[in-house]
C-alpha positions in Angstrom: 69.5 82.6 60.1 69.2 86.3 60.4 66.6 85.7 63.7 69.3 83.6 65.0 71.8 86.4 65.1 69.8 89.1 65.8 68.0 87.4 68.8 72.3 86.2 69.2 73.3 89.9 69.8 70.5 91.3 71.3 71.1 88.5 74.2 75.0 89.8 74.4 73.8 92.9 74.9 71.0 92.2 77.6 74.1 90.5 79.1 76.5 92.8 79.0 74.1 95.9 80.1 73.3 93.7 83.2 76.9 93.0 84.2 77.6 96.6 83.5 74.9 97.4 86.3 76.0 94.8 88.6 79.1 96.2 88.5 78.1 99.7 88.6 75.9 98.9 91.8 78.1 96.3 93.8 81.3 98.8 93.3 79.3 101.9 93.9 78.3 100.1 97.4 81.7 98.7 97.9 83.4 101.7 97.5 80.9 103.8 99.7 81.3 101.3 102.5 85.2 101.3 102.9 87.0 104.2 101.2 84.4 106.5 102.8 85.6 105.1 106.3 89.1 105.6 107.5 87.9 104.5 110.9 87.7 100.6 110.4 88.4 99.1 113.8 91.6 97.6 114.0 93.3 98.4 110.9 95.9 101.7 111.8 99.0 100.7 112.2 99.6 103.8 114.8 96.4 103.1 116.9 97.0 99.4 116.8 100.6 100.3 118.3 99.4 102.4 120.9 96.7 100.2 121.7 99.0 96.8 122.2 100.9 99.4 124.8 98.1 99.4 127.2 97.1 95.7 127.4 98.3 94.1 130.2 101.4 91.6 129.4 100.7 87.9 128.9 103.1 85.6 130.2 102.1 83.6 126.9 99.9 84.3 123.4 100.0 83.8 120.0 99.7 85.6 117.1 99.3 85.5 113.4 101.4 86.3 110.5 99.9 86.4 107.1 101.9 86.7 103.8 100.8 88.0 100.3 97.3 88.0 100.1 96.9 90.3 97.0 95.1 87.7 95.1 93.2 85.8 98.4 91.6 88.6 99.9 88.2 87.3 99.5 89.5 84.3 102.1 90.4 86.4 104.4 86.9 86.4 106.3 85.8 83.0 105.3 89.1 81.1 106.0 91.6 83.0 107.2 90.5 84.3 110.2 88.8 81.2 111.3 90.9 78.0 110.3 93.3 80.2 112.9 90.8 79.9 115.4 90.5 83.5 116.6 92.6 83.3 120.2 95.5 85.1 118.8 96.2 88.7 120.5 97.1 90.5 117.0 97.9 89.7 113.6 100.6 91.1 111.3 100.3 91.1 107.2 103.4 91.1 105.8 103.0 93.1 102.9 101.1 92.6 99.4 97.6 92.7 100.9 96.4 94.5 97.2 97.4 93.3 94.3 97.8 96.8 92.9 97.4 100.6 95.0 94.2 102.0 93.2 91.0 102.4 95.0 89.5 99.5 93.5 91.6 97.1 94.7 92.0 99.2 98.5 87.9 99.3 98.5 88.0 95.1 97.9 90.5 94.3 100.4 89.1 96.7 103.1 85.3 95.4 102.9 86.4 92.0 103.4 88.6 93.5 106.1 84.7 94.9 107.7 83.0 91.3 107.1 86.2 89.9 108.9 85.0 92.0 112.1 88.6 92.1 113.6 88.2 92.1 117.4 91.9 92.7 117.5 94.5 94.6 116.0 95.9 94.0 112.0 98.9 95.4 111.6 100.0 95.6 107.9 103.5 96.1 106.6 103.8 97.7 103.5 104.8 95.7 100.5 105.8 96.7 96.3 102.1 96.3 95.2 100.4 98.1 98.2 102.3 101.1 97.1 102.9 100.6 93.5 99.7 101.8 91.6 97.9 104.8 90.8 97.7 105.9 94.1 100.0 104.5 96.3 99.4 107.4 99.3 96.6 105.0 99.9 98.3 102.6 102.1 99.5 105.9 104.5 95.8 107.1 104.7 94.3 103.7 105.3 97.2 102.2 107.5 99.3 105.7 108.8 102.9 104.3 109.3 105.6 102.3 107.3 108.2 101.3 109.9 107.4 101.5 113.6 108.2 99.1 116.6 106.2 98.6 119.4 106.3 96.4 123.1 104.1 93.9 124.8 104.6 91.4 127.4 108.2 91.9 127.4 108.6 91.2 123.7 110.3 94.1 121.0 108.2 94.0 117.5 109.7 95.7 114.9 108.2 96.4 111.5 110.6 97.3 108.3 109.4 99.2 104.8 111.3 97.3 102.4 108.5 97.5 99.7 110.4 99.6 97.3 113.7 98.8 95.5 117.2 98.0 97.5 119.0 99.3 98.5 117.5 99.6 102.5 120.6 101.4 103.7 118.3 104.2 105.8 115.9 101.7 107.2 118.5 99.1 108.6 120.3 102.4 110.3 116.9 103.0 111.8 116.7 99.4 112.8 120.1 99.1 114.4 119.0 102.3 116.5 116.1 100.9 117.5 117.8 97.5 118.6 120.5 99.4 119.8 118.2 101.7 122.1 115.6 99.1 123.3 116.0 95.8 123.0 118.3 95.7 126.3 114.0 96.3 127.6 113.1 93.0 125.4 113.2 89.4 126.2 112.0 88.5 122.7 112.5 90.0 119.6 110.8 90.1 116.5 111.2 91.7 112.9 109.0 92.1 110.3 109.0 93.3 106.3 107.9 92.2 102.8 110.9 91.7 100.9 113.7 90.2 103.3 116.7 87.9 102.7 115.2 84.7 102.2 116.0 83.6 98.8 112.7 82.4 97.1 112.7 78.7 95.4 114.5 78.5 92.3 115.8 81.3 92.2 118.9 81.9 89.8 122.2 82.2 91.0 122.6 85.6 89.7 119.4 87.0 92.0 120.9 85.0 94.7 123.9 86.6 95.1 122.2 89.8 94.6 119.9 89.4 97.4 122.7 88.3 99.7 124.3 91.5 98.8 121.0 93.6 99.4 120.4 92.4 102.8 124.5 92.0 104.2 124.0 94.7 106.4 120.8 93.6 107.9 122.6 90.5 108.5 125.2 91.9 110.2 123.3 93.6 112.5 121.4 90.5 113.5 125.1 89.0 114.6 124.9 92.0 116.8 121.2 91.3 118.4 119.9 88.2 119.1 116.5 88.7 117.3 114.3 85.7 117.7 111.9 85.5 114.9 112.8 87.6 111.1 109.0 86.9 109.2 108.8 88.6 105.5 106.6 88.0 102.7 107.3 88.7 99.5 108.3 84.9 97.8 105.0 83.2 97.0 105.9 80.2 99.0 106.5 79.1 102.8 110.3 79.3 103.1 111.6 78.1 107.0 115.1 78.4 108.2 117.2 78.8 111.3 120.9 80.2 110.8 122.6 81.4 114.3 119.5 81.1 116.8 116.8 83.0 114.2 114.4 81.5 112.6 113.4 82.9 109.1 109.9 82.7 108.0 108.4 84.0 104.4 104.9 83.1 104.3 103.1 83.9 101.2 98.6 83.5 100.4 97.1 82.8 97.4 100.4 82.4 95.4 99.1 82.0 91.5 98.3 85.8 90.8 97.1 84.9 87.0 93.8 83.0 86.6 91.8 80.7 89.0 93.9 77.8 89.5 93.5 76.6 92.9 96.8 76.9 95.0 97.5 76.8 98.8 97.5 79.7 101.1 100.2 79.3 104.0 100.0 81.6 107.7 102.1 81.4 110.1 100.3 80.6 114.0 103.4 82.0 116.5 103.0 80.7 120.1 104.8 82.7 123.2 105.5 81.1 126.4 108.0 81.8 129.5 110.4 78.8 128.2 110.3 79.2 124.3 108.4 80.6 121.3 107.3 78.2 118.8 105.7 78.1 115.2 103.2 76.3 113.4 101.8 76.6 109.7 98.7 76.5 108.5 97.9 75.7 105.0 94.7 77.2 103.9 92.6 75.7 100.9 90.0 77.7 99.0 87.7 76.0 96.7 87.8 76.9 92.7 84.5 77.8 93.2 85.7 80.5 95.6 88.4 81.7 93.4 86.1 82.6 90.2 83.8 84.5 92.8 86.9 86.4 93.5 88.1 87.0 90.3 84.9 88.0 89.1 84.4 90.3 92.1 87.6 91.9 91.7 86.8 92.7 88.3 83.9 94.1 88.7 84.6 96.2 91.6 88.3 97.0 91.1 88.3 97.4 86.9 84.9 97.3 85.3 83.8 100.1 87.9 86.5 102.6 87.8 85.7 102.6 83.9 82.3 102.4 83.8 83.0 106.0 86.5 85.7 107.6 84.0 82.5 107.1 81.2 80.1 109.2 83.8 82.6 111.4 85.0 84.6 112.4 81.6 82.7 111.2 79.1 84.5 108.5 78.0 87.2 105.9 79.1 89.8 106.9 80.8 93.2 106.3 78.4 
């Protein structure tokens, strides 16, 4: 009996030393390859703005939107990207690309952004857990603005920062300046931020109304503009609605943030032509297999390395 349990915990231990160098290896590599590198292609919200301004127009494309992907980040490369097809002109995340804003989590999310090998731009919109974290002036060094607008092929694209608590009073008086200053340029208009005013499914009366109330002056500046498209993120769903010519779109990815349970990711395909500007959703499906390799990377890389680096660094855990 006594074998048994000494050749029991030995085993644990072999185990548990080798997962402890796995992780220590994979996250050391991980984090080399992305936080290192503040010059991944496509990914800076200001270079990506700048860049759109020099292609020549298009009297029609398509684009992507993409909704919380804190937990799906590992499909981003694999499924993503490719069930889309690829011949969209840029992409737009709406917020909640990490699940939390520590360098773990950034370092994950930005190598599968490097496997993805985006050929065009990714703008990402800031959303609660990309800045809420241990270090949430990570999203500004990695992705440079918060709210910004920009125009192509005779379209207006306007990104929000509602990723931090209501009330948004200063950025809708910097959207209503915006519309108010360029949009007369614009056949087309589009908006774009994490938390916005669609209600999320059963959600209580109570949070209704307070929602409404969050967002009344956003919606009374859209009576002003006609703004074609409103896309946020935020509700772990796919909500669609049109009130008064705009259609409302919260896409959400990978909406089951607790364990592996496999659950459908939703983008948004957006097609622009000279008569009209249509929408299609696409429901992505990763395998369970898929999700316990993401689960397991992401604690190795973005929990069981950090520690095993406060040991080495400070000679013990980090409280």
């Amino acid at each position: 009996m006594m074998r048994i349990i000494t050749l029991s915990l030995l085993t644990i231990v072999f185990l548990s030393l080798l997962v402890f160098m796995a992780s220590y290896v994979v996250g050391q590599y991980i984090h080399n390859q992305t936080l290192k590198n503040t010059d991944i292609p496509f990914l800076n919200n200001r270079g990506n703005a700048l860049w759109m301004q020099h292609q020549p127009p298009r009297q029609s494309f398509k684009f992507l939107v993409l909704g919380d992907i804190q937990c799906g980040h590992s499909n981003l490369s694999r499924h993503i990207f490719q069930v889309t097809g690829g011949n969209y002109s840029f992409a737009i995340q709406t917020g909640d690309l990490m699940i939390h804003a520590d360098e773990g989590h950034y370092a994950l999310t930005l190598h599968e952004l490097q496997k993805s090998k985006l050929h065009v731009p990714l703008f990402v919109v800031p959303g609660n857990h990309d800045v809420k974290g241990s270090n949430p002036g990570l999203f500004d060094k990695y992705f440079t603005l918060r709210k910004f607008f920009f125009f192509w092929s005779d379209c207006l694209f306007v990104i929000l920062d509602t990723s931090s608590s209501p009330p948004y009073a200063e950025q809708f008086q910097w959207l209503e300046k915006v519309l108010e200053e360029n949009q007369t340029k614009a056949g087309r208009t589009f908006i774009f931020m994490h938390r916005g005013p669609e209600v999320p499914v059963g959600c209580g009366e109570k949070r209704q109304r307070s929602i409404q109330k969050d967002f009344a002056p956003f919606l009374h500046i859209l009576k002003r503009f006609h703004i074609d498209y409103v896309f946020s993120g935020h509700v772990h769903d796919y909500c669609r609605s049109t009130i008064n010519g705009t259609t409302y779109i919260a896409n959400g990815a990978e909406s089951n943030i607790e364990g592996v349970r496999v659950k459908p990711s939703y983008v948004t395909i957006v097609e622009v032509t000279p008569e009209r500007v249509s929408d299609q959703r696409v429901t992505i499906q990763a395998s369970l297999f898929e999700r316990i390799c993401g689960k397991t990377l992401d604690n190795m890389v973005a929990h069981l390395y950090p520690w095993l680096m406060s040991l080495f660094e400070n000679g013990g855990p980090t409280k």
